[in-house]
PDBQT receptor file of N, H, CA, C and O in Angstrom, charges set to zero:
ATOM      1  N   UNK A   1     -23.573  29.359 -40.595  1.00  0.00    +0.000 N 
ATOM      2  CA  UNK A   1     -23.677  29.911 -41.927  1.00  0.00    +0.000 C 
ATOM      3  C   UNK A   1     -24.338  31.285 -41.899  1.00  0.00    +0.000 C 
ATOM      4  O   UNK A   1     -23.997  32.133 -42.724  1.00  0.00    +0.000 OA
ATOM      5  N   UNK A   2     -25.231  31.526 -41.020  1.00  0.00    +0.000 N 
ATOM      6  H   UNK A   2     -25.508  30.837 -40.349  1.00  0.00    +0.000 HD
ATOM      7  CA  UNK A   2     -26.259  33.335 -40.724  1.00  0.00    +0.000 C 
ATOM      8  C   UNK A   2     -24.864  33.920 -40.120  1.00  0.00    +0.000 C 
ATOM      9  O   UNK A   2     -24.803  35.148 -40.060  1.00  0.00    +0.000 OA
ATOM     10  N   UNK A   3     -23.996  33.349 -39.769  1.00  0.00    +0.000 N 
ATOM     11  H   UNK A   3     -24.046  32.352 -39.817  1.00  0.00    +0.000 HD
ATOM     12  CA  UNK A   3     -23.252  34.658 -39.132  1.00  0.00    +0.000 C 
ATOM     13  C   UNK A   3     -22.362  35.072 -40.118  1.00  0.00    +0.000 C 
ATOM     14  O   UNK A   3     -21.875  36.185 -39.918  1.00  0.00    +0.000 OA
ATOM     15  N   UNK A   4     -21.975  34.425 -41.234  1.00  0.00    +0.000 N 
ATOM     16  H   UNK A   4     -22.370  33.521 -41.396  1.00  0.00    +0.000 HD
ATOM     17  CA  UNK A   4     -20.813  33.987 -42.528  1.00  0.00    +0.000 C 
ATOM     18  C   UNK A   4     -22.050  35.078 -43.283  1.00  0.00    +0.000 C 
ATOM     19  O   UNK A   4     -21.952  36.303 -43.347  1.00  0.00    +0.000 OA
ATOM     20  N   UNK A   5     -22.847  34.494 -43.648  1.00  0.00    +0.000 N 
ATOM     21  H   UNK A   5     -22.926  33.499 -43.596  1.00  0.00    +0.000 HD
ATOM     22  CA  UNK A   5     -23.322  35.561 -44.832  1.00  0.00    +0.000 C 
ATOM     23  C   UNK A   5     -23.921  37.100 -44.243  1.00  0.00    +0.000 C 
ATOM     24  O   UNK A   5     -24.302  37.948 -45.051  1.00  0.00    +0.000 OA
ATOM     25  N   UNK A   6     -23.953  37.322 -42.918  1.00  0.00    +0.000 N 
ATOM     26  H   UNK A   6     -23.643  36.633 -42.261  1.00  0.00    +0.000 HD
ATOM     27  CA  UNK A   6     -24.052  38.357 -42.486  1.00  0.00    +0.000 C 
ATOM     28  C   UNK A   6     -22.738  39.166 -42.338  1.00  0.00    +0.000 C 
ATOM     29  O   UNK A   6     -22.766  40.355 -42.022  1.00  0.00    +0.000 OA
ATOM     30  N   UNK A   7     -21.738  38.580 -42.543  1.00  0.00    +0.000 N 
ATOM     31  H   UNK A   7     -21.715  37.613 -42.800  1.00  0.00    +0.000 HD
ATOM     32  CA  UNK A   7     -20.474  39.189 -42.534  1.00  0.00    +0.000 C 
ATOM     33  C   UNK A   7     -19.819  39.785 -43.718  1.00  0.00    +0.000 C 
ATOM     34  O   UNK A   7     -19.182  40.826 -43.880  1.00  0.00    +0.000 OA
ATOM     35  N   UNK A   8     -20.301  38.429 -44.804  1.00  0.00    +0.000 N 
ATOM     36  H   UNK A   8     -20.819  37.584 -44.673  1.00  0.00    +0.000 HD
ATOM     37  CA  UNK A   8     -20.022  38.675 -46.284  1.00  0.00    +0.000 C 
ATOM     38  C   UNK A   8     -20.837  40.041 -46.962  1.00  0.00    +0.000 C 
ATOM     39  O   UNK A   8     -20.335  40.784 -47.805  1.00  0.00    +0.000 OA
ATOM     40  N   UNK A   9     -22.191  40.177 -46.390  1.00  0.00    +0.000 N 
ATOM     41  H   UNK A   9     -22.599  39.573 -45.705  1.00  0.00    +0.000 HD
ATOM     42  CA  UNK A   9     -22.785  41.310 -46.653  1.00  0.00    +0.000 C 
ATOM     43  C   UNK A   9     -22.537  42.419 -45.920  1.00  0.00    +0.000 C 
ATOM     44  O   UNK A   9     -22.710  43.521 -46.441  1.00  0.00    +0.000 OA
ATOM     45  N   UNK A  10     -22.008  42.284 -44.343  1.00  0.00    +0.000 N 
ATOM     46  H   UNK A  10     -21.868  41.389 -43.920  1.00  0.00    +0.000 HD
ATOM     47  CA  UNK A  10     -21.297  43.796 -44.318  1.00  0.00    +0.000 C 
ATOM     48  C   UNK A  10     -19.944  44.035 -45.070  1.00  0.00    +0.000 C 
ATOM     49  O   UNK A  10     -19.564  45.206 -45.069  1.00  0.00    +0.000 OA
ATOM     50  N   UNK A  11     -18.927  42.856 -45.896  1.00  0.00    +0.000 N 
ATOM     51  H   UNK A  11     -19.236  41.905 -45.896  1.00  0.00    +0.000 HD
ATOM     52  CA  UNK A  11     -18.114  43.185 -46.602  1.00  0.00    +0.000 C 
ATOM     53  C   UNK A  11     -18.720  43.959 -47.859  1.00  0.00    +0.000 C 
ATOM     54  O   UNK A  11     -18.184  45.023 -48.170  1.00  0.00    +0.000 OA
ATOM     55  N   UNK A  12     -19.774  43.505 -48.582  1.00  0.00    +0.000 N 
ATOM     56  H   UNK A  12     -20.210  42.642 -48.329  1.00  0.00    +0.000 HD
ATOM     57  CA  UNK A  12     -20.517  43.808 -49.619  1.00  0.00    +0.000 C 
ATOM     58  C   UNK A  12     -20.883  45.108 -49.626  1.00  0.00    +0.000 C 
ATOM     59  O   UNK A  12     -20.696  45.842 -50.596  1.00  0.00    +0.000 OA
ATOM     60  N   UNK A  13     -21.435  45.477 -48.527  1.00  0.00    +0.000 N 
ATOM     61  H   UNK A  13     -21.586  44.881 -47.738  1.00  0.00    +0.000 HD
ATOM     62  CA  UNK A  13     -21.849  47.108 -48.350  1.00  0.00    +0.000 C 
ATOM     63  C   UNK A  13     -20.968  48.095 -48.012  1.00  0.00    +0.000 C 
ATOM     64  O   UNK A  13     -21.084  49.266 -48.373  1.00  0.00    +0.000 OA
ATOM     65  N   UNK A  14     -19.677  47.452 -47.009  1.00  0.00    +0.000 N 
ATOM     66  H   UNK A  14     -19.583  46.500 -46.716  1.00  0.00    +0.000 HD
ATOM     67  CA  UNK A  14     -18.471  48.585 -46.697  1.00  0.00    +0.000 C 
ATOM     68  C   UNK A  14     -17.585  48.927 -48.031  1.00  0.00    +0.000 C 
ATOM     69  O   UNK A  14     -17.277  50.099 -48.246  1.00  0.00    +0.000 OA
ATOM     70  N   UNK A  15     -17.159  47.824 -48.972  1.00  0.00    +0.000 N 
ATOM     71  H   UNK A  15     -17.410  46.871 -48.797  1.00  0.00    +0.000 HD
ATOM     72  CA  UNK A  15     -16.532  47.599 -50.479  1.00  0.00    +0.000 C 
ATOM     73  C   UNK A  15     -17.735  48.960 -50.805  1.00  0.00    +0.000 C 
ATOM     74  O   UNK A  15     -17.299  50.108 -50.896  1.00  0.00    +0.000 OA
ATOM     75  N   UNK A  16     -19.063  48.713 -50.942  1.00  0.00    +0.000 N 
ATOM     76  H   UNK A  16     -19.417  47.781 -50.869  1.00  0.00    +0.000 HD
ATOM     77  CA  UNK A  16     -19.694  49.727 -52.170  1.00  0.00    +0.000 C 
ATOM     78  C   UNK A  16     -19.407  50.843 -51.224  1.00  0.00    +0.000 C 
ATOM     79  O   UNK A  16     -18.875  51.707 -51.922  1.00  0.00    +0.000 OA
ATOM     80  N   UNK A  17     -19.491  51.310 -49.883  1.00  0.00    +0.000 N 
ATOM     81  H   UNK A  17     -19.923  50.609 -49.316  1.00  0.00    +0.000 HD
ATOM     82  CA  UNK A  17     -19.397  52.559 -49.402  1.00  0.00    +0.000 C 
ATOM     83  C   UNK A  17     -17.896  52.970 -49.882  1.00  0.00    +0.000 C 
ATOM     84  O   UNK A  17     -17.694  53.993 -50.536  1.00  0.00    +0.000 OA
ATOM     85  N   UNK A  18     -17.034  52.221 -49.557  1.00  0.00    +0.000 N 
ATOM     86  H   UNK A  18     -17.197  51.390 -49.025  1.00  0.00    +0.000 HD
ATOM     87  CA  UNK A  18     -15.794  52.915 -50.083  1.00  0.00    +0.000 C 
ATOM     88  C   UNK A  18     -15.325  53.136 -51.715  1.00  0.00    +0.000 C 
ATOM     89  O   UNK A  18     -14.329  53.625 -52.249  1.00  0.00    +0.000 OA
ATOM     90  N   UNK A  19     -16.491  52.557 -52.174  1.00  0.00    +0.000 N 
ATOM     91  H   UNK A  19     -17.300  52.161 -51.740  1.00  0.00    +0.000 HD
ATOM     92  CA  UNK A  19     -16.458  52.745 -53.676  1.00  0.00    +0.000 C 
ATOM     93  C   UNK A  19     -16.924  54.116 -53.873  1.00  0.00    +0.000 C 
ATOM     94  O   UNK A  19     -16.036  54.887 -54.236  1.00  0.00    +0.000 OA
ATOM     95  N   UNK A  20     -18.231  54.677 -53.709  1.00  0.00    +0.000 N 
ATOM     96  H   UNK A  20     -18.952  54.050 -53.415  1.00  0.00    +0.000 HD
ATOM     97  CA  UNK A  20     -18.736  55.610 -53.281  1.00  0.00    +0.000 C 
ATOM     98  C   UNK A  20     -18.063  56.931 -52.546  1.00  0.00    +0.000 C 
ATOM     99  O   UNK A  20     -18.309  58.084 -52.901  1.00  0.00    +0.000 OA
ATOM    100  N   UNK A  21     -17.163  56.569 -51.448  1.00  0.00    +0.000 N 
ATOM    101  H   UNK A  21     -16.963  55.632 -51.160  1.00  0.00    +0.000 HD
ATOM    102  CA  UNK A  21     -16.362  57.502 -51.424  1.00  0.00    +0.000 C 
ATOM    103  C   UNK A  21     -15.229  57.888 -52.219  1.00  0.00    +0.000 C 
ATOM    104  O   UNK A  21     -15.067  59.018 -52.679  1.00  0.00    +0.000 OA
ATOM    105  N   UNK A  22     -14.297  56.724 -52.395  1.00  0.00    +0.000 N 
ATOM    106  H   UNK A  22     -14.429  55.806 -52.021  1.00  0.00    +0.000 HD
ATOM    107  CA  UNK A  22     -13.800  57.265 -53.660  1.00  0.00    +0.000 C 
ATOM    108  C   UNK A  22     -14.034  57.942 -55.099  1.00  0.00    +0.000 C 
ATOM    109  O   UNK A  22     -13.323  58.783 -55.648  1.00  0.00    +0.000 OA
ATOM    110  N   UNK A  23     -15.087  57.417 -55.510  1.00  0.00    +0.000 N 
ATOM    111  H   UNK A  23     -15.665  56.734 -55.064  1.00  0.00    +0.000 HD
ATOM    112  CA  UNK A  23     -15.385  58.618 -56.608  1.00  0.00    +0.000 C 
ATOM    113  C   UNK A  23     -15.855  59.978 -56.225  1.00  0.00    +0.000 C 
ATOM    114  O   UNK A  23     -15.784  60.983 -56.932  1.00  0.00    +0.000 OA
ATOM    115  N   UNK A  24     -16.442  59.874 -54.776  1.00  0.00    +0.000 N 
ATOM    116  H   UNK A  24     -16.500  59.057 -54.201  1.00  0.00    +0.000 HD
ATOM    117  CA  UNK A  24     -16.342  61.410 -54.071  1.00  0.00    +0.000 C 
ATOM    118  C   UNK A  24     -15.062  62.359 -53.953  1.00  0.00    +0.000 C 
ATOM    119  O   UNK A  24     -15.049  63.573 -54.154  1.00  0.00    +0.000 OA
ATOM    120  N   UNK A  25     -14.068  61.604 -53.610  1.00  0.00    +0.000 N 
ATOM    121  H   UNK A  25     -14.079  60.617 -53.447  1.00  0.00    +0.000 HD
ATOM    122  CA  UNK A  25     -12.775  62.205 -54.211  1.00  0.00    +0.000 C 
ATOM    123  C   UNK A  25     -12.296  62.788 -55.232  1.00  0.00    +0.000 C 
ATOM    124  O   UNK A  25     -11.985  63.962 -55.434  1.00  0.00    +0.000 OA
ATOM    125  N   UNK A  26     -12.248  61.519 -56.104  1.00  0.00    +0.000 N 
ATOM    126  H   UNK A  26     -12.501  60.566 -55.940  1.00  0.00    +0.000 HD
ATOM    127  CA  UNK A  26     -12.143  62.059 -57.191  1.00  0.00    +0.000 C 
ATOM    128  C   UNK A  26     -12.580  63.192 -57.613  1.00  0.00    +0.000 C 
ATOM    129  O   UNK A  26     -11.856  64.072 -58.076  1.00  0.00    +0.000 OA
ATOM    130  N   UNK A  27     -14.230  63.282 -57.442  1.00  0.00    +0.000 N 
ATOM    131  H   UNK A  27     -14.818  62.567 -57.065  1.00  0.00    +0.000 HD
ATOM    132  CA  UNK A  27     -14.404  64.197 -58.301  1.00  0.00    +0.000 C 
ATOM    133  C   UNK A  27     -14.344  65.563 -57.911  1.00  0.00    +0.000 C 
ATOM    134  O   UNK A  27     -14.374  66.511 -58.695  1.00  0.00    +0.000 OA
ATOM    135  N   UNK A  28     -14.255  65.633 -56.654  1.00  0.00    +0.000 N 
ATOM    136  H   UNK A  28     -14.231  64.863 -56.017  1.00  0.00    +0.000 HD
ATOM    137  CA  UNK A  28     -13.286  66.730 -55.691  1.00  0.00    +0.000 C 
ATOM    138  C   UNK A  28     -12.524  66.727 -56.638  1.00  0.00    +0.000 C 
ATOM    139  O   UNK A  28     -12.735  67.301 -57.707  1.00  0.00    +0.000 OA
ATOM    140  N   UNK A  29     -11.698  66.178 -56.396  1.00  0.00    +0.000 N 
ATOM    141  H   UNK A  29     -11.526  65.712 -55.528  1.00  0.00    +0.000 HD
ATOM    142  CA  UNK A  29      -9.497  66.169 -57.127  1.00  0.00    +0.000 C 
ATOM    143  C   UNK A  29     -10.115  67.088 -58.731  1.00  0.00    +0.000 C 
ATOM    144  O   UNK A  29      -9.656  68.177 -59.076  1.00  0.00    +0.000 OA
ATOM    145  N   UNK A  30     -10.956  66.503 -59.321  1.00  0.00    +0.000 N 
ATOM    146  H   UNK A  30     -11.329  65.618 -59.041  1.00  0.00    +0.000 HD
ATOM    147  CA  UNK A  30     -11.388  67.075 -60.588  1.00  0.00    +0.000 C 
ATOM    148  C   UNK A  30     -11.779  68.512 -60.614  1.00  0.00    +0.000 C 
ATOM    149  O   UNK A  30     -11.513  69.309 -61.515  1.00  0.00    +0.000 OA
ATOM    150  N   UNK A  31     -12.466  68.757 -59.479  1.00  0.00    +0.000 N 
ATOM    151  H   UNK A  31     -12.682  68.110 -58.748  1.00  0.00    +0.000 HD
ATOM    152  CA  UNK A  31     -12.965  70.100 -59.101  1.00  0.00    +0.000 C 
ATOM    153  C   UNK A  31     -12.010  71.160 -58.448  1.00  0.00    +0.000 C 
ATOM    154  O   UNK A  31     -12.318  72.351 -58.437  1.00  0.00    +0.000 OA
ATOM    155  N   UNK A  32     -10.957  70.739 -57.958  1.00  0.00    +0.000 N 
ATOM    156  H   UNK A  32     -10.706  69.771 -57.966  1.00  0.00    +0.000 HD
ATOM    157  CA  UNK A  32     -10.136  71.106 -57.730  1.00  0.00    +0.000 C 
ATOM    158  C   UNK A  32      -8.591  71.688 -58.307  1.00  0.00    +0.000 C 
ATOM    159  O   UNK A  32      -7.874  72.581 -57.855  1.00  0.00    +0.000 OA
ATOM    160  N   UNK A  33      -8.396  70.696 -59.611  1.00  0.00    +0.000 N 
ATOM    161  H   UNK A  33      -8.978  69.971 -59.978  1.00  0.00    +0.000 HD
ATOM    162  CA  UNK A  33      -7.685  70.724 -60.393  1.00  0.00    +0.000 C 
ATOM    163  C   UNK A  33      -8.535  71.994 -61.305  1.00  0.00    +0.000 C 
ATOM    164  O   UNK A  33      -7.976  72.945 -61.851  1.00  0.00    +0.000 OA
ATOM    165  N   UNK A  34      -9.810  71.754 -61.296  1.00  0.00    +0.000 N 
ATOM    166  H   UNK A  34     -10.263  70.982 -60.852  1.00  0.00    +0.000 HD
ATOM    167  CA  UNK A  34     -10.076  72.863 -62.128  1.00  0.00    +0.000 C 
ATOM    168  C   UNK A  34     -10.151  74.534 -61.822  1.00  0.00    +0.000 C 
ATOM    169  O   UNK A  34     -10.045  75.477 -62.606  1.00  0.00    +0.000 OA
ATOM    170  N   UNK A  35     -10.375  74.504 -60.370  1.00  0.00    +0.000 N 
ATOM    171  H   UNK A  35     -10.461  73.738 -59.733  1.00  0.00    +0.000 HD
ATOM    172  CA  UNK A  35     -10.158  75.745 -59.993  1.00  0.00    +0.000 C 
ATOM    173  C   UNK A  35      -9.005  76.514 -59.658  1.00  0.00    +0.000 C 
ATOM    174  O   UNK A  35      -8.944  77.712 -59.379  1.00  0.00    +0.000 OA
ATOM    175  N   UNK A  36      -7.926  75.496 -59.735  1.00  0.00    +0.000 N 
ATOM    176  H   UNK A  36      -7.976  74.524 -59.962  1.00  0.00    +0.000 HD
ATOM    177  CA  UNK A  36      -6.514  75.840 -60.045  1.00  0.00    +0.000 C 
ATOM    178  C   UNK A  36      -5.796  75.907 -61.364  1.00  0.00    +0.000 C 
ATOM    179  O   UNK A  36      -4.648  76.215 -61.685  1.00  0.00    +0.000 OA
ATOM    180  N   UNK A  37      -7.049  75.448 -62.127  1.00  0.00    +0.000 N 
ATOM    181  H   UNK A  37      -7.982  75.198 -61.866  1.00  0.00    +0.000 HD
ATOM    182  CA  UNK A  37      -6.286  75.542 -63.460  1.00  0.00    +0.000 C 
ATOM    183  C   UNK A  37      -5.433  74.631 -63.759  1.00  0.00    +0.000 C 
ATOM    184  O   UNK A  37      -4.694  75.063 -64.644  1.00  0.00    +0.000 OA
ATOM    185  N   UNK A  38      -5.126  73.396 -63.403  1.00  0.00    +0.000 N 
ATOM    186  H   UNK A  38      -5.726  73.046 -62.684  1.00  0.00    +0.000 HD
ATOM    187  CA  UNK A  38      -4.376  72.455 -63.665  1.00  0.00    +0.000 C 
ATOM    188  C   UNK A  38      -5.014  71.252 -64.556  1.00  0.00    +0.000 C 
ATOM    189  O   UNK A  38      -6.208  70.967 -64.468  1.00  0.00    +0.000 OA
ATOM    190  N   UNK A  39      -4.390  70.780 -65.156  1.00  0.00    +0.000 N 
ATOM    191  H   UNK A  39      -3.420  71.011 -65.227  1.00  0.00    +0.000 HD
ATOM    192  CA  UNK A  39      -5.491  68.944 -65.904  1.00  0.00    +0.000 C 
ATOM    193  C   UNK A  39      -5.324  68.177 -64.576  1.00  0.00    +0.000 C 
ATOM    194  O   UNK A  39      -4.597  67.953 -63.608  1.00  0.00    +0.000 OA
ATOM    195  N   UNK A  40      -6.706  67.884 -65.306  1.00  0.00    +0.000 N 
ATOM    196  H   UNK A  40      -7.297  68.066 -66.092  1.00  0.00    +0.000 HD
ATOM    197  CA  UNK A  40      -6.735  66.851 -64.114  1.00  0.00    +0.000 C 
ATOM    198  C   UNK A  40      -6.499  65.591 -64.545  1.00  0.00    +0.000 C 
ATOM    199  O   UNK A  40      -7.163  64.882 -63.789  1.00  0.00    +0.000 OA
ATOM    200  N   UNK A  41      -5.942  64.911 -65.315  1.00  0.00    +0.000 N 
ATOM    201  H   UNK A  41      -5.402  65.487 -65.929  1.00  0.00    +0.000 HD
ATOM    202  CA  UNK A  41      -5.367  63.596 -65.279  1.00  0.00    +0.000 C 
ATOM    203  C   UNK A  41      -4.358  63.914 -64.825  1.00  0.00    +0.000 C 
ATOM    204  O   UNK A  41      -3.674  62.898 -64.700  1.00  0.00    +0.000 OA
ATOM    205  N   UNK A  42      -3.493  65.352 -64.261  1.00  0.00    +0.000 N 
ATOM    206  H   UNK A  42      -4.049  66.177 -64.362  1.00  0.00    +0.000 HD
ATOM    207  CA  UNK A  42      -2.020  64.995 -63.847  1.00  0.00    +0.000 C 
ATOM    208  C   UNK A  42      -1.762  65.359 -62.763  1.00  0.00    +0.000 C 
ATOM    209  O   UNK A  42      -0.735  65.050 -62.157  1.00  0.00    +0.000 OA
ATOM    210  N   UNK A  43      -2.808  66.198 -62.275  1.00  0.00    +0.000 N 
ATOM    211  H   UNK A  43      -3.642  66.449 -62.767  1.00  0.00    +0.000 HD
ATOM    212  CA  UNK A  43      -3.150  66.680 -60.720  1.00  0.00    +0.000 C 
ATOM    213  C   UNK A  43      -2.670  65.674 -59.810  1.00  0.00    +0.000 C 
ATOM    214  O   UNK A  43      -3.099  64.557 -60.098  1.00  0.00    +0.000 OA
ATOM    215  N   UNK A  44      -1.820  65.716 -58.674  1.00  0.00    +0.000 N 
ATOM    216  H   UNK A  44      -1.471  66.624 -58.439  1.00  0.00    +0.000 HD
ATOM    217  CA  UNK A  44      -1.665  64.612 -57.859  1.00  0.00    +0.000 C 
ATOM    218  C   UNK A  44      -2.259  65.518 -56.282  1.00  0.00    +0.000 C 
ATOM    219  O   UNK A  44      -2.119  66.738 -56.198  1.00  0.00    +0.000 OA
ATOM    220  N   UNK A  45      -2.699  64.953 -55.507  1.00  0.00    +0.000 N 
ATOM    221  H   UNK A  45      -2.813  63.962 -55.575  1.00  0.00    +0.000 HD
ATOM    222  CA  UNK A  45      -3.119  65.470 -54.130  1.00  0.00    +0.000 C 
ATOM    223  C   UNK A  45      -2.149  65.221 -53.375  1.00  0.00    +0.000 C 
ATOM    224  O   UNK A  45      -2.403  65.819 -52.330  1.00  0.00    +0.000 OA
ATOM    225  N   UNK A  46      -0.987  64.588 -53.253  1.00  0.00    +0.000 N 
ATOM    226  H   UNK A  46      -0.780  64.102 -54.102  1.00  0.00    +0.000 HD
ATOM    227  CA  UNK A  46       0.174  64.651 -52.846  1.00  0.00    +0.000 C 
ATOM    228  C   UNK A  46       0.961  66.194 -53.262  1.00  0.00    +0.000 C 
ATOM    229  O   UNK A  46       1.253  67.191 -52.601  1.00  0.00    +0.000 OA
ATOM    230  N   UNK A  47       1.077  65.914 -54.302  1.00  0.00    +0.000 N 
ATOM    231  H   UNK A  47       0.840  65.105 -54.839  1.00  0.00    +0.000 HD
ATOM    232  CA  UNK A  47       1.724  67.593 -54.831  1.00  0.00    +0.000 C 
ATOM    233  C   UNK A  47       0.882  68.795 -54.116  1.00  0.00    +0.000 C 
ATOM    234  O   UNK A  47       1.402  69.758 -53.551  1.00  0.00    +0.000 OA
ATOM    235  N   UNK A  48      -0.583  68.545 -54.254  1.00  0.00    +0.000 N 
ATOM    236  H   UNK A  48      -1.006  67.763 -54.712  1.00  0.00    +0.000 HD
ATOM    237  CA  UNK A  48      -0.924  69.789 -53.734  1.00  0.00    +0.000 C 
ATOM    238  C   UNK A  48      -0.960  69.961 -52.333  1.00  0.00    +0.000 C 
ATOM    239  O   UNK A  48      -0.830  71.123 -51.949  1.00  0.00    +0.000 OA
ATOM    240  N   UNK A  49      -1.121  68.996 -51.391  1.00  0.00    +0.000 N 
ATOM    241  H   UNK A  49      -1.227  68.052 -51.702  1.00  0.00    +0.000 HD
ATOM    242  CA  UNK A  49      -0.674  69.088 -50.096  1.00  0.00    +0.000 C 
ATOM    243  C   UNK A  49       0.682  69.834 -50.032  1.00  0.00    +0.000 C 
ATOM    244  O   UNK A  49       0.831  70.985 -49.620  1.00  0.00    +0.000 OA
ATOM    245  N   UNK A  50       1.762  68.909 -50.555  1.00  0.00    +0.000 N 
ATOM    246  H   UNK A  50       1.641  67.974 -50.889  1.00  0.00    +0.000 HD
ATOM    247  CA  UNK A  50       3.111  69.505 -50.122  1.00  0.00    +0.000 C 
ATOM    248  C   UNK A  50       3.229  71.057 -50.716  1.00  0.00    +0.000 C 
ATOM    249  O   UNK A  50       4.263  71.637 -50.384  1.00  0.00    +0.000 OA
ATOM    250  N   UNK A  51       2.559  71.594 -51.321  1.00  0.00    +0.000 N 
ATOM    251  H   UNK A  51       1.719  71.123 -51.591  1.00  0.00    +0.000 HD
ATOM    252  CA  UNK A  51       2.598  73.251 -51.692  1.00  0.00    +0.000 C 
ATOM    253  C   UNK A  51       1.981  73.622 -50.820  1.00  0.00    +0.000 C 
ATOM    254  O   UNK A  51       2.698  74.432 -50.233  1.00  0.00    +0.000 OA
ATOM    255  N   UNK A  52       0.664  73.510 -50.124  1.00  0.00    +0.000 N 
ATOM    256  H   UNK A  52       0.082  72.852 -50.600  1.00  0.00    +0.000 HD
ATOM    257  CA  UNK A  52      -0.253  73.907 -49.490  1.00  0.00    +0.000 C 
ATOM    258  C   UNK A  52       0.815  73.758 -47.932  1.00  0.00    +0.000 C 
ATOM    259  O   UNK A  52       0.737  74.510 -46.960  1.00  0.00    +0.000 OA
ATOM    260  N   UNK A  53       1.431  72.989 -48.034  1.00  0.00    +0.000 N 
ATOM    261  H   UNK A  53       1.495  72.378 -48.824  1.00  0.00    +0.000 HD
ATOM    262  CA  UNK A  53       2.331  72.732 -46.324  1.00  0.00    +0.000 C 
ATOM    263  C   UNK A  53       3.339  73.836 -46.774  1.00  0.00    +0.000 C 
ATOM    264  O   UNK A  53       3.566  74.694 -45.921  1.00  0.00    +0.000 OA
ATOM    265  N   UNK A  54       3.917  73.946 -47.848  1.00  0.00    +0.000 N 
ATOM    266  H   UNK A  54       3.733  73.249 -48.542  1.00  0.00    +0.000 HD
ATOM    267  CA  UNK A  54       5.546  74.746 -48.245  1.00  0.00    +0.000 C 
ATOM    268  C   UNK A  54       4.749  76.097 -47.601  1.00  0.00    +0.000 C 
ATOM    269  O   UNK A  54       5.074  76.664 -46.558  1.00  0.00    +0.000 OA
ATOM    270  N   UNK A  55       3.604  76.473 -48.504  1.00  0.00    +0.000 N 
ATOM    271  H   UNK A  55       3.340  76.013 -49.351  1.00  0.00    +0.000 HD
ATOM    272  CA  UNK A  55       3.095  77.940 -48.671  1.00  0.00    +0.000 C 
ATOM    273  C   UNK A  55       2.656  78.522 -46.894  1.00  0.00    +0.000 C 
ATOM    274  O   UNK A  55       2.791  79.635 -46.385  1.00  0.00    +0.000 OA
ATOM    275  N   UNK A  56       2.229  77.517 -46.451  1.00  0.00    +0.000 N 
ATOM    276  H   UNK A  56       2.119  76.613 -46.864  1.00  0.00    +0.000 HD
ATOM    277  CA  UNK A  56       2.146  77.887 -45.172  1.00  0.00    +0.000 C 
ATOM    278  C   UNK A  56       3.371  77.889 -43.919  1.00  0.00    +0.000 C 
ATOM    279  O   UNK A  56       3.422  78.544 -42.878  1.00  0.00    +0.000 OA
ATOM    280  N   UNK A  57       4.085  77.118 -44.354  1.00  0.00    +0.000 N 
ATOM    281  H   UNK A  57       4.044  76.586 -45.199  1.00  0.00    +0.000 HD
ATOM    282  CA  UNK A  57       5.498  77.119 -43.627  1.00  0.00    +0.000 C 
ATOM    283  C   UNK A  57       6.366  78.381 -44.034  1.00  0.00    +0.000 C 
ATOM    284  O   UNK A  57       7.051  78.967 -43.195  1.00  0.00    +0.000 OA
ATOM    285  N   UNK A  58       6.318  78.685 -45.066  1.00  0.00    +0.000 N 
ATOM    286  H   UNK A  58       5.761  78.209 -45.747  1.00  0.00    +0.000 HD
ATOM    287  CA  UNK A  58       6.504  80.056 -45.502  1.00  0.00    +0.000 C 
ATOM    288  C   UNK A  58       5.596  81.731 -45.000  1.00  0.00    +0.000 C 
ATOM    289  O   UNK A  58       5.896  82.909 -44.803  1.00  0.00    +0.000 OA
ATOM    290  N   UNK A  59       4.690  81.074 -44.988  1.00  0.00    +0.000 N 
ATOM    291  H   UNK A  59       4.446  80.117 -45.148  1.00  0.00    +0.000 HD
ATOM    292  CA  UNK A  59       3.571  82.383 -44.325  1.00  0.00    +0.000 C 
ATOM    293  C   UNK A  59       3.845  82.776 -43.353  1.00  0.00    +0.000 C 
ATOM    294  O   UNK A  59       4.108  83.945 -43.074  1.00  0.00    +0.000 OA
ATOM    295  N   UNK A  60       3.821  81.321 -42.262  1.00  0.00    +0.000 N 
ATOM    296  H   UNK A  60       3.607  80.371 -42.489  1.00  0.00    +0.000 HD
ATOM    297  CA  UNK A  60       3.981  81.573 -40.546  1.00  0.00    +0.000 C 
ATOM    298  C   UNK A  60       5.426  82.480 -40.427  1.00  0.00    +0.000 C 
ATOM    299  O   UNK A  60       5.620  83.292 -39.522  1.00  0.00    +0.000 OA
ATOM    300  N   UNK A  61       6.437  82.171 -41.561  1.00  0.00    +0.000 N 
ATOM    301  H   UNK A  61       6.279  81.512 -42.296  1.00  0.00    +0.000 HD
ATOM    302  CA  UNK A  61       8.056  82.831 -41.390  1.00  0.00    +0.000 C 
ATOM    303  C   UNK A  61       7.765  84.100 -41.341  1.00  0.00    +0.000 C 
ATOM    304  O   UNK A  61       8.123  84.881 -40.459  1.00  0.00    +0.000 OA
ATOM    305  N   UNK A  62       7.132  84.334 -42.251  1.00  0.00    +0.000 N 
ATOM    306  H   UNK A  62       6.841  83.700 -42.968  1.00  0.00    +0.000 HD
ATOM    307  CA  UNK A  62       7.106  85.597 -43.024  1.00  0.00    +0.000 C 
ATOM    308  C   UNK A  62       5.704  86.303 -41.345  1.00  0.00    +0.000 C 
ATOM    309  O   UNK A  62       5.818  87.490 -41.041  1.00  0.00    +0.000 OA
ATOM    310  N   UNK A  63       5.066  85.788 -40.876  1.00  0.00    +0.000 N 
ATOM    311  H   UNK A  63       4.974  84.823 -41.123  1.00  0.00    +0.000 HD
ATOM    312  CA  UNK A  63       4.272  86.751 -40.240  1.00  0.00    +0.000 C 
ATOM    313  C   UNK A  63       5.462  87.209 -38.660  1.00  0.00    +0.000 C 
ATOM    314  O   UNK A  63       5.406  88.297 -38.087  1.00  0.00    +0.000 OA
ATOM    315  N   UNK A  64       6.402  86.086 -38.277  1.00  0.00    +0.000 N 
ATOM    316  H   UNK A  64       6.448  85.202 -38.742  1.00  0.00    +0.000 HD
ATOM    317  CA  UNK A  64       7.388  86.020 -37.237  1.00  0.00    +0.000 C 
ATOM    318  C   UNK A  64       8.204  87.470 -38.146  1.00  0.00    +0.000 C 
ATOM    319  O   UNK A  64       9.244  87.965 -37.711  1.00  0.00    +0.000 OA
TER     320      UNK A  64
C-alpha cells in the first residue's frame, strides 16, 4: 500500500505540474496573440507555426 500511495502522489503532483504548465502557455498564446495583434480566443499556435515555417521557407529562397 506505501508504494500505491507513493505513486498516486507522484500522479497528484505531475497532473498539478502539467496543469501549471499549461496555463504557462496559455498565457504566452495570450501574449502573443497580443503582440501580433490578433484575439486571442482565435489565435491557434498551429496557424502561427505554419506562417512562421512558410515565412522562413520563403526567406532561405529568397537569400539563395
Amino acid at each position: 500500500k506505501l508504494c500505491y500511495k507513493n505513486v498516486s502522489q507522484g500522479s497528484l503532483n505531475a497532473s498539478k505540474d502539467l496543469q501549471k504548465e499549461f496555463a504557462t502557455i496559455e498565457k504566452k498564446k495570450e501574449e502573443l496573440a497580443d503582440y501580433l495583434c490578433e484575439d486571442r480566443k482565435k489565435l491557434s499556435l498551429e496557424d502561427v507555426f505554419s506562417t512562421m515555417k512558410t515565412f522562413r521557407e520563403i526567406f532561405l529562397k529568397a537569400l539563395q
